[in-house]
C-alpha positions as CSV (number, residue, x, y, z in Angstrom):
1,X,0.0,0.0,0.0
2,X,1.5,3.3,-0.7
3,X,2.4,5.5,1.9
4,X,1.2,9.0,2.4
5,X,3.7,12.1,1.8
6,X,1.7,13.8,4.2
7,X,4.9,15.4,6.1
8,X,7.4,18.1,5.1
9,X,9.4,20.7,5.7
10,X,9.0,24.4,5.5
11,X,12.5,26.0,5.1
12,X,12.9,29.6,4.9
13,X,15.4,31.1,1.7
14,X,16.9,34.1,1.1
15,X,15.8,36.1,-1.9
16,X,16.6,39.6,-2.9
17,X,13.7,41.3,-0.9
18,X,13.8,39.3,1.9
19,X,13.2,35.2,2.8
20,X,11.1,32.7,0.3
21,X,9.2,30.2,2.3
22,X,10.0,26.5,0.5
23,X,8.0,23.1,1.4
24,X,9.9,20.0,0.4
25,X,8.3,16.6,0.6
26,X,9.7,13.3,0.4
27,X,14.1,13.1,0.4
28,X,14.9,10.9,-2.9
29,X,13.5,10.4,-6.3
30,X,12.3,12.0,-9.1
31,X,12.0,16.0,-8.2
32,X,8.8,17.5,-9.0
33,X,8.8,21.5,-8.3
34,X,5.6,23.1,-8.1
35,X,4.5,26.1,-8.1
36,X,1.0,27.5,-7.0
37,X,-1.2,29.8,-8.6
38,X,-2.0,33.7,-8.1
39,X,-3.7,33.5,-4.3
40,X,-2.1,30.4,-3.0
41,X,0.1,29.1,-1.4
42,X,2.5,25.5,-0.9
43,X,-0.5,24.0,0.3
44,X,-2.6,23.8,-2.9
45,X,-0.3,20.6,-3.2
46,X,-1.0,18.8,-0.4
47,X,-3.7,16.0,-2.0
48,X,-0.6,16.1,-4.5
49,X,1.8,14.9,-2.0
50,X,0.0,12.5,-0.6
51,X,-1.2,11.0,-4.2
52,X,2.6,10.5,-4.8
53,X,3.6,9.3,-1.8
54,X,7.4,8.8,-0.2
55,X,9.2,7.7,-3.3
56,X,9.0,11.2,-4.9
57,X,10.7,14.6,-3.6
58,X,7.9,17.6,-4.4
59,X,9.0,21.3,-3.9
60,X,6.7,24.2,-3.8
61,X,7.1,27.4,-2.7
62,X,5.3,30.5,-0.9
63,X,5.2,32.7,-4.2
64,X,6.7,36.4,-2.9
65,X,3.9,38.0,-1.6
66,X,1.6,34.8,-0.6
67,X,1.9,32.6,1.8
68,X,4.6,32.5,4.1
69,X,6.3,34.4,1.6
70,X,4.1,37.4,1.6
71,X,6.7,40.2,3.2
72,X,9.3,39.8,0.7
73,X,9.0,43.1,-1.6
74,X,9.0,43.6,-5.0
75,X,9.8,43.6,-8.0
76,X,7.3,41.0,-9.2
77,X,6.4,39.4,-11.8
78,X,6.4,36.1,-13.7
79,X,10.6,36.5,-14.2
80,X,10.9,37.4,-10.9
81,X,8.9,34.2,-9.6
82,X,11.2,32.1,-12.2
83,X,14.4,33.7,-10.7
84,X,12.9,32.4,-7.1
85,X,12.3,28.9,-8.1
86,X,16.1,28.8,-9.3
87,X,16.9,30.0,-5.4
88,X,14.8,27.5,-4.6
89,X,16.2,24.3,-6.6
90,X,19.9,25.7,-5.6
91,X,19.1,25.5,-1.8
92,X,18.5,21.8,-1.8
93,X,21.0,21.3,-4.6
94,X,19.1,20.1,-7.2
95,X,20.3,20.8,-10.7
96,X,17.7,20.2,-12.8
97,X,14.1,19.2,-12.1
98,X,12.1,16.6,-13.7
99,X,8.9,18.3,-14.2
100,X,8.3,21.6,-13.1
101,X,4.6,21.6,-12.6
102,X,2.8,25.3,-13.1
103,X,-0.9,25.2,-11.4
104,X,-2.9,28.4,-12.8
105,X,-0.4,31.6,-12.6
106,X,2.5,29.1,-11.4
107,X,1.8,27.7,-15.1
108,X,3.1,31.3,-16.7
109,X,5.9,30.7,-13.7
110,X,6.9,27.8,-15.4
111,X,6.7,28.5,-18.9
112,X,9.4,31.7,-18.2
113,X,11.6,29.5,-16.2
114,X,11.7,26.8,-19.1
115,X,12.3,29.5,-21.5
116,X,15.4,31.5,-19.7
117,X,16.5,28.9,-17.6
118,X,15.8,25.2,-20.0
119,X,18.9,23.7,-18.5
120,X,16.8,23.4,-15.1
121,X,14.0,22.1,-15.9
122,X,13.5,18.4,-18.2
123,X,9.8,18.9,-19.0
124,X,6.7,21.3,-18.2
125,X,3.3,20.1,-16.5
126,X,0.8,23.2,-17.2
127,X,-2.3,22.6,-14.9
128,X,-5.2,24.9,-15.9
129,X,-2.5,27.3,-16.6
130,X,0.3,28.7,-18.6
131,X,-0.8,29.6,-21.9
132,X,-2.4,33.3,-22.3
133,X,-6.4,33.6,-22.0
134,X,-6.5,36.8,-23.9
135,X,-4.2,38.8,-26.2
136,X,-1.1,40.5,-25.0
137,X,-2.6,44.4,-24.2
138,X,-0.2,47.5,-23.1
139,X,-2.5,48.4,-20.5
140,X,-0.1,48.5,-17.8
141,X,1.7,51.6,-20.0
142,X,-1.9,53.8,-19.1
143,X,-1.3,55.1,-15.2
144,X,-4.5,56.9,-15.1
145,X,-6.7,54.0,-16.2
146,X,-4.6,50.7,-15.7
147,X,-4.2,49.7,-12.6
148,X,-8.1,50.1,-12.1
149,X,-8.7,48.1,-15.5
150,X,-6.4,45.1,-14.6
151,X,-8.1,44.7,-11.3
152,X,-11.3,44.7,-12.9
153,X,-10.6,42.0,-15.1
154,X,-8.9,39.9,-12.2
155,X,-12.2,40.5,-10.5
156,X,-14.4,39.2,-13.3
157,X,-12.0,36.0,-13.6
158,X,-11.5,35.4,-9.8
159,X,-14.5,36.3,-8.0
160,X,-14.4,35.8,-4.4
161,X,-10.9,34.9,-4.6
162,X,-10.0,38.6,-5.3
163,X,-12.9,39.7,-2.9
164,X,-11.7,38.6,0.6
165,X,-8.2,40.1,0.4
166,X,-9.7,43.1,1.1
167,X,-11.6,41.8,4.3
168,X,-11.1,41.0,7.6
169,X,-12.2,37.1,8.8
170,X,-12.4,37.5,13.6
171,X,-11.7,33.3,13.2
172,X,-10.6,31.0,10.5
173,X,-13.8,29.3,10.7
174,X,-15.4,32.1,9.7
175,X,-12.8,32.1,6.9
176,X,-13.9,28.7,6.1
177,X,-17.5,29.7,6.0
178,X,-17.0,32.2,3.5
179,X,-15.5,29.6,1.1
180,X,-17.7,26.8,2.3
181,X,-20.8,28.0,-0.3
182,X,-18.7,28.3,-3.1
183,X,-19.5,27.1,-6.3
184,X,-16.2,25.2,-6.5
185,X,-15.7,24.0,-3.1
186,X,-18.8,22.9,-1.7
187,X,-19.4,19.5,-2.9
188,X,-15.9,18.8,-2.7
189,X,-14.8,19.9,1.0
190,X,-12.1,18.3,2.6
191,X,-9.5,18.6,5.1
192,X,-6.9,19.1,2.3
193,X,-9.2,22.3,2.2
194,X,-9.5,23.3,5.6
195,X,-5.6,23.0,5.9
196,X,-5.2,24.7,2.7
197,X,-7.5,27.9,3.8
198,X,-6.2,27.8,7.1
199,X,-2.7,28.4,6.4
200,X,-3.4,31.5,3.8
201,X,-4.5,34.0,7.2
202,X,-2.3,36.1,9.0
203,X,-3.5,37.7,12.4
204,X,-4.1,41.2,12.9
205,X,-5.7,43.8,14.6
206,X,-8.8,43.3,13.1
207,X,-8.8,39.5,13.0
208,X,-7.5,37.6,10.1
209,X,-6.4,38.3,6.6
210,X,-5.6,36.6,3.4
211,X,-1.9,36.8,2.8
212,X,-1.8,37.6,-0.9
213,X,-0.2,41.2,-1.3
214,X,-2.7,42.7,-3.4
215,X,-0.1,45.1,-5.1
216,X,2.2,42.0,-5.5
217,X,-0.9,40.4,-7.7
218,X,-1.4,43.2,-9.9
219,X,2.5,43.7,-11.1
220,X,2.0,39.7,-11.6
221,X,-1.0,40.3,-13.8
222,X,0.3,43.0,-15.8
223,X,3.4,40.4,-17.0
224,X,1.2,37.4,-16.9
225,X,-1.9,39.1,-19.3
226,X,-1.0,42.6,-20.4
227,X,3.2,42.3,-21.8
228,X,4.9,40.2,-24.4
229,X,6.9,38.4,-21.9
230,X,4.6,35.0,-21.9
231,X,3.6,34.9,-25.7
232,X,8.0,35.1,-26.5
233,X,8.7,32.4,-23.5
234,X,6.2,29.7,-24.5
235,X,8.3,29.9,-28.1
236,X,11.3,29.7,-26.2
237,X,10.1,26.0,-25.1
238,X,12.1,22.7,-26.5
239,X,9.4,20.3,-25.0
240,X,7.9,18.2,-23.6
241,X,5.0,20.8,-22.5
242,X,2.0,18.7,-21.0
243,X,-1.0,20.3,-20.1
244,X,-3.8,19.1,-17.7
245,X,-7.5,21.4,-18.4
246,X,-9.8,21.1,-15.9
247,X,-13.3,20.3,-17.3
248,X,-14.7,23.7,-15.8
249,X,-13.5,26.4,-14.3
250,X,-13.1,28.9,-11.2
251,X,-16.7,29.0,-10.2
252,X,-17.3,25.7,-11.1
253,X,-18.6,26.8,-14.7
254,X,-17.1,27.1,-18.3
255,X,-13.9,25.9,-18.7
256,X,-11.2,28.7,-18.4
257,X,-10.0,27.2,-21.3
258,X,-12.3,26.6,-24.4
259,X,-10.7,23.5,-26.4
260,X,-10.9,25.2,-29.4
261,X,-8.3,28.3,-28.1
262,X,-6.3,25.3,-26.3
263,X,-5.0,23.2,-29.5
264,X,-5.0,26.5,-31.4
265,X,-2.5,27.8,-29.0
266,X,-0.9,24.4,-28.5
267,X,0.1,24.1,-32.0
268,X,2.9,27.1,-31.4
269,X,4.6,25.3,-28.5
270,X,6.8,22.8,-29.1
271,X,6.6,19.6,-27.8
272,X,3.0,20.1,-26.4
273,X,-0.2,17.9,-25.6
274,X,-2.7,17.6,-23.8
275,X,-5.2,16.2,-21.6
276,X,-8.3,17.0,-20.0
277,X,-9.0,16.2,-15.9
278,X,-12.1,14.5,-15.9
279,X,-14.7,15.3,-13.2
280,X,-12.4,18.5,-11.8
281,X,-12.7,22.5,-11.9
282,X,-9.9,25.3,-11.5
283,X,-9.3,24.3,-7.8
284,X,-10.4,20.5,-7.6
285,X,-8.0,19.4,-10.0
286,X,-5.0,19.5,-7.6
287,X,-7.3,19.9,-4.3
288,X,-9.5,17.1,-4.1
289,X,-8.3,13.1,-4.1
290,X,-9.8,12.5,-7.9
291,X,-8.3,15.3,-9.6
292,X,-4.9,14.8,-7.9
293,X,-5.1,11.1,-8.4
294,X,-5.4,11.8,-12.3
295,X,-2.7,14.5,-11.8
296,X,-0.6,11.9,-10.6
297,X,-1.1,9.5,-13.2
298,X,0.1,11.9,-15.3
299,X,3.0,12.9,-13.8
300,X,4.2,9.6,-14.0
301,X,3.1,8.9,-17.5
302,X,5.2,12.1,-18.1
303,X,8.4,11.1,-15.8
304,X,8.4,7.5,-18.2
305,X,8.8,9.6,-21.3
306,X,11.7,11.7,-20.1
């Protein structure tokens, strides 16, 4: 029977702009690094972990400004992140990973790391993530209108997810009630979710926060949706370049990416295929036991073709 990864280690790394927070799991085999998407945190991977089990070392870090990692300053921004994971594979000396897996934002993470640093990395695992959603827009270039027009296109994509960092939670159960209705949680609640929502507040004065930096998303959108800096990376790419859709999306509705856009998009990366996550939405597909399960499965379907 296989035995649950369920314990790690949260080491602390210095960045430029203060100390990355790094969870490791497992101490030998095949190196998986993964990185979370835009208001997460390390523990987005934790039905991940245990779906591996002990024979595989996973690394995921607090993106700067989430998590653990949410005091580090700027800059940001998907190079930024990329230049971070690098830190993070150096501090536990690994030279290149096996699959650097990208969930959501941590996709456009990977896809610039593979690009400008291909020597690290063997092969890409895009999960709901990674490949642009819209075309590449100077907004960020317009200071009297842009900052207020990225935020209220995040909004429209990520609902309450960009809601609550602006609010104040007095417990973390009442944290977990506000996500306990939602679309894309509620039939699917777990205590991979409880310890994942637990973990993103910080206390306060005024009771609990969410730890995303707010200004630290917006710098990340403007390089993720708005500049050329994705679009030139994922031609940069040698291969192989999997990605994993999930069926539907952040509020458990349309997909967030329409097949159609997918292989059209697909066809300009090299070395890229593709697979749909059967059963799973934006969140579920790494943070319930079915969606990590078939994340797994690929992974090592992946690993055997390296």
């Amino acid at each position: 029977m296989k035995q649950p990864n369920n314990e790690y280690q949260l080491t602390s790394i210095k960045v430029p702009g203060g100390e990355l927070a790094v969870a490791k799991w497992g101490r030998a085999g095949p190196v998986i690094l993964a990185i979370h998407g835009i208001t997460a945190s390390h523990r987005e991977f934790l039905a991940l972990a245990d779906a591996l089990g002990t024979e595989y070392q996973l690394i995921a870090p607090d993106l700067r400004g989430r998590g653990n990692s949410r005091n580090i300053s700027g800059p940001w921004g998907m190079l930024r992140h990329a230049q971070d994971m690098i830190a993070a594979l150096d501090h536990f000396g690994v030279a290149q990973a096996d699959i650097v897996l990208g969930h959501s934002m941590g996709g456009f993470v990977a896809a610039v790391m593979g690009a400008e640093f291909p020597e690290r990395c063997r092969s890409i695992l895009m999960v709901d993530g990674g490949l642009p959603i819209m075309p590449s827009l100077p907004i960020h270039r317009i200071p009297l209108i842009g900052e207020w027009l990225i935020e209220k296109i995040v909004r429209k994509v990520l609902g309450p997810a960009l809601d609550r960092l602006d609010m104040h939670f007095a417990s973390k159960e009442i944290y977990r009630d506000f996500w306990r209705d939602q679309a894309a949680l509620k039939d699917h609640w777990s205590h991979y979710v409880e310890a994942y929502l637990d973990y993103d507040l910080y206390p306060t004065d005024q009771g609990f926060r969410p730890s995303t930096n707010k200004a630290a998303l917006l710098e990340d959108v403007k390089t993720q949706l708005f500049e050329n800096v994705i679009p030139q990376s994922l031609k940069k790419l040698k291969g192989p370049v999997r990605f994993l859709r999930a069926e539907r999306g952040l509020q458990n509705d349309k997909p967030l990416y329409p097949l159609k856009s997918l292989i059209k998009a697909g066809k300009q990366i090299q070395g890229f295929s593709m697979t749909d996550i059967e059963d799973s939405n934006h969140y579920t597909i790494l943070l319930s036991d079915a969606g990590a399960n078939q994340s797994v499965a690929e992974i090592k379907q992946l690993l055997a073709s390296l």
